[in-house]
C-alpha positions as a printed NumPy array, in Angstrom:
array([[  1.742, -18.256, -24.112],
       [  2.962, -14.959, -24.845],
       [  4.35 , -12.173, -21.745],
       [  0.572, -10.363, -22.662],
       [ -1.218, -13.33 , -21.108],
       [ -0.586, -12.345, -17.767],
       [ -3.794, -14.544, -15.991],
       [ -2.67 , -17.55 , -17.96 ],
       [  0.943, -16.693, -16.884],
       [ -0.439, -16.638, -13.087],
       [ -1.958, -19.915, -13.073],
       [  0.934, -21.324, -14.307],
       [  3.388, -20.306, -11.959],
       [  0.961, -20.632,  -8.845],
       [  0.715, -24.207,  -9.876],
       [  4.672, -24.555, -10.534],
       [  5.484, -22.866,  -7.706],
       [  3.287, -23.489,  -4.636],
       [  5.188, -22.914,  -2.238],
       [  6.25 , -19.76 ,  -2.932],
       [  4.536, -16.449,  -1.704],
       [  4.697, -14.23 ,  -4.777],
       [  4.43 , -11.059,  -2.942],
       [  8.336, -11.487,  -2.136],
       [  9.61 , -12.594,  -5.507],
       [ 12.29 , -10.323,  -7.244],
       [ 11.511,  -9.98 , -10.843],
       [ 14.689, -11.583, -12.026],
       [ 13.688, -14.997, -10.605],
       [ 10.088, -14.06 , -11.929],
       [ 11.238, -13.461, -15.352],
       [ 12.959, -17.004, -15.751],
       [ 10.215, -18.747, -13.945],
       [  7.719, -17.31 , -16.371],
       [ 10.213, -17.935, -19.634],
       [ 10.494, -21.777, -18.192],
       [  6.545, -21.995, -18.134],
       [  5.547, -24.943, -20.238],
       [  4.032, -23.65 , -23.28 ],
       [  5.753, -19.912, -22.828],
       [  6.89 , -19.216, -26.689],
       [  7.643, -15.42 , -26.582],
       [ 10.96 , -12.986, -27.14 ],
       [ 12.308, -12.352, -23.703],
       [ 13.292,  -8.704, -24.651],
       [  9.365,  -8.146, -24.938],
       [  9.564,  -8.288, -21.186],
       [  9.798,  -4.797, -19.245],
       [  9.1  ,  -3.915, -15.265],
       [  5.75 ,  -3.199, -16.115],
       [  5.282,  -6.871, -17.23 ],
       [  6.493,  -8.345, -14.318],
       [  4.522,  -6.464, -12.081],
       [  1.491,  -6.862, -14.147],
       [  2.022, -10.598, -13.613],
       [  3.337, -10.282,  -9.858],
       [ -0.208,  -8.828,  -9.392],
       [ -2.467, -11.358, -10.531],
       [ -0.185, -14.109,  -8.791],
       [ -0.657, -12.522,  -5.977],
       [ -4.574, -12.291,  -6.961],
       [ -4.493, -16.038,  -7.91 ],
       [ -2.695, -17.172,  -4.877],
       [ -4.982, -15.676,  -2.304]])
């Protein structure tokens, strides 16, 4: 998984993370959640704000 796949990404972390409403996540705790996804194999300086929210986003999408 790679920071482009950003659906694959979602489902991931809705699944790891439950409990969590990913609306109020700060994108330092999103970035390590995402880089501790199993199966996440990508440079972590390939990750910008634009990223994050990208993913934020579709959590949010997936979640509701």
């Amino acid at each position: 998984m790679r920071w482009s796949d950003v659906f694959e990404i979602a489902m991931g972390l809705a699944d790891s993370h439950e409990d969590v409403d990913p609306q109020y996540v700060n994108f330092v705790d999103l970035r390590k959640w995402v880089m501790a996804l199993e199966g996440f194999d990508d440079d972590p300086v390939r990750c910008g704000e634009k990223v994050l929210e990208a993913i934020q986003m579709a959590w949010i999408e997936e979640a509701s």
